[in-house]
NUBA-47317 format. One record per residue (C-alpha): x negated, y, z negated; residue in three letters. Coordinates in nm, 4 decimals. Layout:
BEGIN
@xx:X	yy:Y	zz:Z	vexse:ALA
...
END
This chain:
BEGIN
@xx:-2.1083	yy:-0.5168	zz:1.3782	vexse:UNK
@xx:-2.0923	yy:-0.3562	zz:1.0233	vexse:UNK
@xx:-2.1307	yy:-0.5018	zz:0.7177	vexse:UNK
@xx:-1.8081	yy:-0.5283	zz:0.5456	vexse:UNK
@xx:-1.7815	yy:-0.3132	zz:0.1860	vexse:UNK
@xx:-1.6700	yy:-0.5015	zz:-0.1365	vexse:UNK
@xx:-1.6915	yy:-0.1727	zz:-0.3852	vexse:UNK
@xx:-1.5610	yy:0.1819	zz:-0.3293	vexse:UNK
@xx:-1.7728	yy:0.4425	zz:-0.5126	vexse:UNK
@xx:-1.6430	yy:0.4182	zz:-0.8119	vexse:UNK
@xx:-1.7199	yy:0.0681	zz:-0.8528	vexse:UNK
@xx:-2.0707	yy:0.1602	zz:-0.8028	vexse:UNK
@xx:-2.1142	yy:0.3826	zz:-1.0341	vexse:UNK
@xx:-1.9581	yy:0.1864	zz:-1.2629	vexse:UNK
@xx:-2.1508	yy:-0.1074	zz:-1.2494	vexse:UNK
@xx:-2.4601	yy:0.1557	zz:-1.2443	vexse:UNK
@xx:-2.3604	yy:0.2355	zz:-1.5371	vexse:UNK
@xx:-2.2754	yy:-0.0758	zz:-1.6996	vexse:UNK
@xx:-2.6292	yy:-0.2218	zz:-1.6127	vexse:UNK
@xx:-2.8060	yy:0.1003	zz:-1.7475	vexse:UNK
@xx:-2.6067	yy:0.1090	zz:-2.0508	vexse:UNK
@xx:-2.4474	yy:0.4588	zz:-1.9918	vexse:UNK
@xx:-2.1554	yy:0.5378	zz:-2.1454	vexse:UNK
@xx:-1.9282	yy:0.8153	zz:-1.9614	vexse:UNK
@xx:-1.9756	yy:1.0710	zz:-2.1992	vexse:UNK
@xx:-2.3406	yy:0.9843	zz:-2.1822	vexse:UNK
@xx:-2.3433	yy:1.0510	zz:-1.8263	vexse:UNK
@xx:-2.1142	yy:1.3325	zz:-1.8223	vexse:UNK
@xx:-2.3833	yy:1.4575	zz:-2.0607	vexse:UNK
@xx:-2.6901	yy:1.4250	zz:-1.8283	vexse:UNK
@xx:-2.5027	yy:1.5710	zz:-1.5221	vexse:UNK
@xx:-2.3703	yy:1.8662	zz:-1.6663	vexse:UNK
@xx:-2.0296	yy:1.7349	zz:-1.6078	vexse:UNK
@xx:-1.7246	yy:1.8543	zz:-1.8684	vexse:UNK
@xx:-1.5308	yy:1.5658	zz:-1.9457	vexse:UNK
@xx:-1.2301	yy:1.6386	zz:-1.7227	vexse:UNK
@xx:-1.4692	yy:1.6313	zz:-1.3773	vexse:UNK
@xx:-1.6630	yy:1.2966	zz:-1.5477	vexse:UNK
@xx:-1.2979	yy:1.1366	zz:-1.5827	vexse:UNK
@xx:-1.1208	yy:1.2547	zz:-1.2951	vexse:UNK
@xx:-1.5030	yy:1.0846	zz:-1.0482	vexse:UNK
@xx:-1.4591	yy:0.7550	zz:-1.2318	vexse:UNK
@xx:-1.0536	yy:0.7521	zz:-1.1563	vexse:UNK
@xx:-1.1908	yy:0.7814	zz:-0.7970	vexse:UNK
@xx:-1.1311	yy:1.1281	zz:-0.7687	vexse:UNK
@xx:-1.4271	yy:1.2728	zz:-0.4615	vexse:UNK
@xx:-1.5990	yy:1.5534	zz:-0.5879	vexse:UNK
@xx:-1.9144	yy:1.5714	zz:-0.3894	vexse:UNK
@xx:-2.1156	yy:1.8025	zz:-0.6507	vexse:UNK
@xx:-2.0004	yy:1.5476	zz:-0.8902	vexse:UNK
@xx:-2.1282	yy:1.3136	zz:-0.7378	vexse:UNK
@xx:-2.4907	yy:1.4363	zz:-0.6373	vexse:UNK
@xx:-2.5212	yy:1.5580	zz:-0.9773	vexse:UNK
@xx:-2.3984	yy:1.1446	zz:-1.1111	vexse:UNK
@xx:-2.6438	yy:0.9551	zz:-0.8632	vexse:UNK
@xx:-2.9629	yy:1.0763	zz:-0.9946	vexse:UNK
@xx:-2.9137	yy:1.0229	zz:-1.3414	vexse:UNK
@xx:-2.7858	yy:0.6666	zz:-1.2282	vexse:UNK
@xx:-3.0804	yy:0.6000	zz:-0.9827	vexse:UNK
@xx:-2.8143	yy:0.6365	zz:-0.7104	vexse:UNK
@xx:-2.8561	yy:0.7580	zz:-0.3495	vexse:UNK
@xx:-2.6797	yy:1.0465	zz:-0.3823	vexse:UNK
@xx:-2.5888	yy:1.0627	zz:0.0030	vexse:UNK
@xx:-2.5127	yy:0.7033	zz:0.0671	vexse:UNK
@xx:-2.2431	yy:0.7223	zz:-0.2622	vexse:UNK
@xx:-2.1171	yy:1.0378	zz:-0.0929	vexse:UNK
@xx:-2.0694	yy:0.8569	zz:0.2451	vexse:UNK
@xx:-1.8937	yy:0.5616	zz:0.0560	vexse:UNK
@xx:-1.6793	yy:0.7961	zz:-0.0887	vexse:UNK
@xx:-1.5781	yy:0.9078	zz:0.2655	vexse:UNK
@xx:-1.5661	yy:0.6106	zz:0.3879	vexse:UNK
@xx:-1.8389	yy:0.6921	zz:0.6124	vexse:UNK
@xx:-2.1113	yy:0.4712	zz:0.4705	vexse:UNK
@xx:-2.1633	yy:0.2114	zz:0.7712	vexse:UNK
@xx:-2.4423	yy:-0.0222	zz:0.6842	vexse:UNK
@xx:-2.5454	yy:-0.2398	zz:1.0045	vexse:UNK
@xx:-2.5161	yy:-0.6304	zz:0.9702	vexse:UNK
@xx:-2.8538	yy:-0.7801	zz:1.0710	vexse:UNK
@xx:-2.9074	yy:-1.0949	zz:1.1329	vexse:UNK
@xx:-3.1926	yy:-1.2582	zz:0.8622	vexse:UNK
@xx:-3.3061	yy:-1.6604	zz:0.9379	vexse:UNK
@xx:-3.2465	yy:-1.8372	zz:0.5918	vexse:UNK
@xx:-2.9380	yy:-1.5886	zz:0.5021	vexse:UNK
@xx:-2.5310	yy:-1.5239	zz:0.5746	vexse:UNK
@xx:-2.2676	yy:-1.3429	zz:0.4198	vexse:UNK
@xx:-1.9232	yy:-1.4570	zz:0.3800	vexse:UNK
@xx:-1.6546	yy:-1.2013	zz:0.3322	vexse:UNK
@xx:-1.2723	yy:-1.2842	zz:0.2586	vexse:UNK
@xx:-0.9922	yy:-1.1426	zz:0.1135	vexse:UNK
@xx:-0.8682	yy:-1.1683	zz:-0.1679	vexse:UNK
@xx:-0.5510	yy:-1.0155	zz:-0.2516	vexse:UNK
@xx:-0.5728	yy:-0.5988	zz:-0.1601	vexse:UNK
@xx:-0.9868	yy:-0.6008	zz:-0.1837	vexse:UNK
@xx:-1.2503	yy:-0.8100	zz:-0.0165	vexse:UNK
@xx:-1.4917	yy:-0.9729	zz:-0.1897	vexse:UNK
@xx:-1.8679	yy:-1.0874	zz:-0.0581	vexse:UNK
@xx:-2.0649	yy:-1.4365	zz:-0.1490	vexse:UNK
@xx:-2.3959	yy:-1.5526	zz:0.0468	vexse:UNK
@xx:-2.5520	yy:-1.8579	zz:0.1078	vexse:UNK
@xx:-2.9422	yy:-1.8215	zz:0.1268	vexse:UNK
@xx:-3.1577	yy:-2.1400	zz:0.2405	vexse:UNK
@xx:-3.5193	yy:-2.2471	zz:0.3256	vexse:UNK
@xx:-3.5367	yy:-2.3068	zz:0.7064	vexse:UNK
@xx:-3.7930	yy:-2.6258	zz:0.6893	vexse:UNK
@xx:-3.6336	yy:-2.8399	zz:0.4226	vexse:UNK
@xx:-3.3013	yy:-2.6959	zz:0.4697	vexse:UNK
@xx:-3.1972	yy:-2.6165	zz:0.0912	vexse:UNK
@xx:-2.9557	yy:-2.4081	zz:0.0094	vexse:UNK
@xx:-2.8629	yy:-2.1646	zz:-0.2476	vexse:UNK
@xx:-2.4986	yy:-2.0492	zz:-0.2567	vexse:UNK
@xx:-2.4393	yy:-1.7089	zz:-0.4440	vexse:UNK
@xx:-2.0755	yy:-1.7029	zz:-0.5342	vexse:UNK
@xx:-1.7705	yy:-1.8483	zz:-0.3886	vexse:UNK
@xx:-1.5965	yy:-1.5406	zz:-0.2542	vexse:UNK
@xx:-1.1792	yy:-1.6209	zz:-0.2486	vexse:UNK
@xx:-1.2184	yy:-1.9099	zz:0.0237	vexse:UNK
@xx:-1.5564	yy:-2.1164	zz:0.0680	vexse:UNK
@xx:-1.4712	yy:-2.2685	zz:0.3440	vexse:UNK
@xx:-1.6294	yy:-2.0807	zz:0.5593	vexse:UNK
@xx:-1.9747	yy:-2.1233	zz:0.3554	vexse:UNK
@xx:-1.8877	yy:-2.4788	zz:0.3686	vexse:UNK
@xx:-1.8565	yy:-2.4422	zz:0.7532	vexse:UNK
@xx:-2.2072	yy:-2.2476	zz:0.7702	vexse:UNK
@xx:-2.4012	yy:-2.5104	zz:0.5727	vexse:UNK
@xx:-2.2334	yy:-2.8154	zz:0.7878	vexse:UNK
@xx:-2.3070	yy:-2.6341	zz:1.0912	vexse:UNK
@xx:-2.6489	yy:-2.5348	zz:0.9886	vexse:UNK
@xx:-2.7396	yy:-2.8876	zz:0.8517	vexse:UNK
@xx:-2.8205	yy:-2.7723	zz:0.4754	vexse:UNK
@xx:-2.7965	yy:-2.9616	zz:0.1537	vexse:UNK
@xx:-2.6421	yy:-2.6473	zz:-0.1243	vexse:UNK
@xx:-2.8479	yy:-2.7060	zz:-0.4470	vexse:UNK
@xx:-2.7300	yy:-2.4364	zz:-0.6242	vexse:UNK
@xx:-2.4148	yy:-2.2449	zz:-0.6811	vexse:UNK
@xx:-2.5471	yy:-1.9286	zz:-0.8839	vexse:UNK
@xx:-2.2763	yy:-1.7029	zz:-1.0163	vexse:UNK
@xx:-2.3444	yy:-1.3210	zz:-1.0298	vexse:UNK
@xx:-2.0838	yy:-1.2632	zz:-1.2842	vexse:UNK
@xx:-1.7679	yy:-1.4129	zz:-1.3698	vexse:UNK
@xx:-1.5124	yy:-1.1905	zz:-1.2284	vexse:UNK
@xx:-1.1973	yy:-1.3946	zz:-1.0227	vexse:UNK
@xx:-1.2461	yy:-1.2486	zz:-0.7205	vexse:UNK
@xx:-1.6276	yy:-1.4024	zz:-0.7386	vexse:UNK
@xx:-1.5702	yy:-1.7648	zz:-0.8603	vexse:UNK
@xx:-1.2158	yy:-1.7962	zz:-0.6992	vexse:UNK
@xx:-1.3007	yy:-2.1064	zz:-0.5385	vexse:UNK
@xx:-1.5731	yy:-2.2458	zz:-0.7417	vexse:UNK
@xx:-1.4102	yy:-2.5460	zz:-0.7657	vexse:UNK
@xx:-1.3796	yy:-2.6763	zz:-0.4521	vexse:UNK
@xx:-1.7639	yy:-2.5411	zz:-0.4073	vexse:UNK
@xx:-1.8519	yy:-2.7272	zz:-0.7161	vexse:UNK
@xx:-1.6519	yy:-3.0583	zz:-0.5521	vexse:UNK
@xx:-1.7560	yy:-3.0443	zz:-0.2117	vexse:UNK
@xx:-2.1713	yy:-3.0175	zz:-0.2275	vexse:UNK
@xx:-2.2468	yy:-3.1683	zz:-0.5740	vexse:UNK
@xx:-2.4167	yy:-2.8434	zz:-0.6735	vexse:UNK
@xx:-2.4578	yy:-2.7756	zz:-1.0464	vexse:UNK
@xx:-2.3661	yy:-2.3939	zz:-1.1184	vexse:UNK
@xx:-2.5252	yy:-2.1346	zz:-1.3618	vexse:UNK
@xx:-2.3798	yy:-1.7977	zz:-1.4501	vexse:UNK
@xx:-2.5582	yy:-1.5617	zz:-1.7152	vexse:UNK
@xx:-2.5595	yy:-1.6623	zz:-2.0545	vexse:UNK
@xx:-2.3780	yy:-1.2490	zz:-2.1281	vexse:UNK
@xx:-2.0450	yy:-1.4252	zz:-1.8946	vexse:UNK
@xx:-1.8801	yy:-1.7495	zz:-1.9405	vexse:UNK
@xx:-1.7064	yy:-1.9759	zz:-1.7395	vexse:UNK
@xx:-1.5164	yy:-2.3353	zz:-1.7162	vexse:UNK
@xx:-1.7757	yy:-2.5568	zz:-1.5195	vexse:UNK
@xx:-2.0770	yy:-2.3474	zz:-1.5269	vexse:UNK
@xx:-2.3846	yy:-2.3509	zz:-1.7513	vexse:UNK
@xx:-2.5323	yy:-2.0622	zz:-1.9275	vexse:UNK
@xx:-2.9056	yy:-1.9550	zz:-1.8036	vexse:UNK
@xx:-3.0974	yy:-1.6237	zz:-2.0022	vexse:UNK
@xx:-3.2265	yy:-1.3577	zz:-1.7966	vexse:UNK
@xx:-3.5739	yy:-1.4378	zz:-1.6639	vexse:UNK
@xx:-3.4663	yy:-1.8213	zz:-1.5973	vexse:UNK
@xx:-3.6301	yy:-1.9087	zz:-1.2865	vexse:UNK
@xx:-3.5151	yy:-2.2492	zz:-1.0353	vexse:UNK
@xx:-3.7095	yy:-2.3695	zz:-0.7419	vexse:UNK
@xx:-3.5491	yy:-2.4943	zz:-0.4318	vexse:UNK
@xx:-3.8148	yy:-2.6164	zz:-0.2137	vexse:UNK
@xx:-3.9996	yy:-2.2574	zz:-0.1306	vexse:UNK
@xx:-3.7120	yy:-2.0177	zz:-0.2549	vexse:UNK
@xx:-3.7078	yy:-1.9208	zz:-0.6238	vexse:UNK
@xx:-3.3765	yy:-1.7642	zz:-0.7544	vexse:UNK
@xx:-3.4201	yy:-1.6002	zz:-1.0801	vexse:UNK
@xx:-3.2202	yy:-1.3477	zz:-1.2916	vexse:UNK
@xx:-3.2715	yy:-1.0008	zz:-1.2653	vexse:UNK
@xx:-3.2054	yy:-0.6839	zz:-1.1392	vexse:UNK
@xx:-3.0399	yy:-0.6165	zz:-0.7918	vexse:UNK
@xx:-3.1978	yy:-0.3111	zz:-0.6496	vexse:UNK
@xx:-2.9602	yy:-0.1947	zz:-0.3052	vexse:UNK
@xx:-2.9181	yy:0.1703	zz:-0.1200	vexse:UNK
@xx:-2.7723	yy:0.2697	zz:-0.4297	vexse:UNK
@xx:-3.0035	yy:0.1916	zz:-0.6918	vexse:UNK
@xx:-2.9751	yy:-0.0684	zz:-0.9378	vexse:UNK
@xx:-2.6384	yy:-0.1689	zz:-0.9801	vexse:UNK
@xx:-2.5653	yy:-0.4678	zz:-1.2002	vexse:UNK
@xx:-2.7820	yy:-0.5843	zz:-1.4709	vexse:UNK
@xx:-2.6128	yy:-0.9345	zz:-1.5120	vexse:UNK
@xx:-2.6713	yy:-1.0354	zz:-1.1273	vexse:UNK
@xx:-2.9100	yy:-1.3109	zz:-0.9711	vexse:UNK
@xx:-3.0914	yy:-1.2419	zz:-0.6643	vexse:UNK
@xx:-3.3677	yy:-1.4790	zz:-0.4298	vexse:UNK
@xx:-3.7055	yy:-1.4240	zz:-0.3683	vexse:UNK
@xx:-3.9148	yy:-1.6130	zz:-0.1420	vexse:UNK
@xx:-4.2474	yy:-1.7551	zz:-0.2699	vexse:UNK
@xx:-4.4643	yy:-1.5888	zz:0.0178	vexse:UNK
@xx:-4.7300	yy:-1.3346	zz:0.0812	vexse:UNK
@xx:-4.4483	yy:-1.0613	zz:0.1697	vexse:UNK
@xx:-4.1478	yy:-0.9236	zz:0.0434	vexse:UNK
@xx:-3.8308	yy:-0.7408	zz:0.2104	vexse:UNK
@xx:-3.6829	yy:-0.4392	zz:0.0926	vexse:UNK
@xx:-3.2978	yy:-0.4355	zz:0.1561	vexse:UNK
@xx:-3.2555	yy:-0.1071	zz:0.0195	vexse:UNK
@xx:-3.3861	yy:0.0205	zz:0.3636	vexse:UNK
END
């Protein structure tokens, strides 16, 4: 089974560049790209020397944004004790939300509500788990589409960054850190395949002597 794709390449590069703080004639700049090119890749035009020349200066893998372009980029679903992935549609795109949870006390944090979260809600009944948290990366529709029902349904109190605003949630800085009994979920950087890719995004580490890569 493959993981199912929420952004095309443009997206990512986008959101590369929104987190870095690059502006597209900045970037055009540090490629070597004329204007036209650096227009014509973020319209989601493929241009593969575009592109390899755009992923470095973004911190990009310059193959993997080429095989996204192509369609060909086929990540592998894997199956990770404490973590699942809920992907639904919503309208003409699809849009991803997780649910991460300590397997001995059975605390859960929900990232996102994805367009339905009723299959989240199925998970976490099915896996026994109290949600704690609803943590919002950012505070576009397709993301907090059914953050009510979320909200309603497991009691949760839910934080989005204090740079985004929305109905329901509070505000948390950067650097913010919660506990939920060994997980900590803090804001920073997400680091993927790609490279960093959105500066305003929450991600989990666990409080143990290792640490996973999923860039690999």
């Amino acid at each position: 089974m493959n993981v199912p794709l929420e952004d095309n390449f443009s997206d990512v590069i986008g959101k590369a560049q929104r987190g870095l703080e690059i502006s597209d004639s900045d970037l055009a700049e540090k490629a070597r790209l004329d204007a036209n090119t650096m227009r014509k890749l973020r319209g989601g035009h493929f241009d593969e020397l575009a592109l390899f020349r755009v992923a470095p200066v973004l911190g990009l893998g310059a193959r993997a944004l080429s095989d996204l372009a192509q369609n060909e980029y086929r990540p592998a679903a894997r199956e990770i004790d404490g973590l699942a992935m809920f992907n639904t549609p919503f309208h003409d795109i699809r849009v991803n939300a997780f649910l991460v949870w300590e397997p001995k006390s059975r605390k859960a944090i929900a990232f996102d509500t994805g367009a339905d979260c009723r299959p989240m809600l199925d998970r976490a009944a099915k896996e026994k788990l109290a949600v704690k948290l609803i943590l919002l990366t950012h505070a576009h529709t397709d993301h907090v589409a059914d953050l009510g029902r979320l909200k309603k349904e497991t009691g949760a109190p839910v934080y989005i960054s204090e740079r985004e605003s929305i109905p329901g949630a509070e505000t948390i800085p950067e650097g913010h850190e919660f506990n939920v009994g060994r997980w900590a979920a803090e804001m920073c950087l997400i680091r993927t395949r790609f490279g960093t890719i959105l500066k305003r995004s929450l991600s989990c580490r666990m409080k143990q002597s290792y640490a996973q890569d999923m860039g690999r």
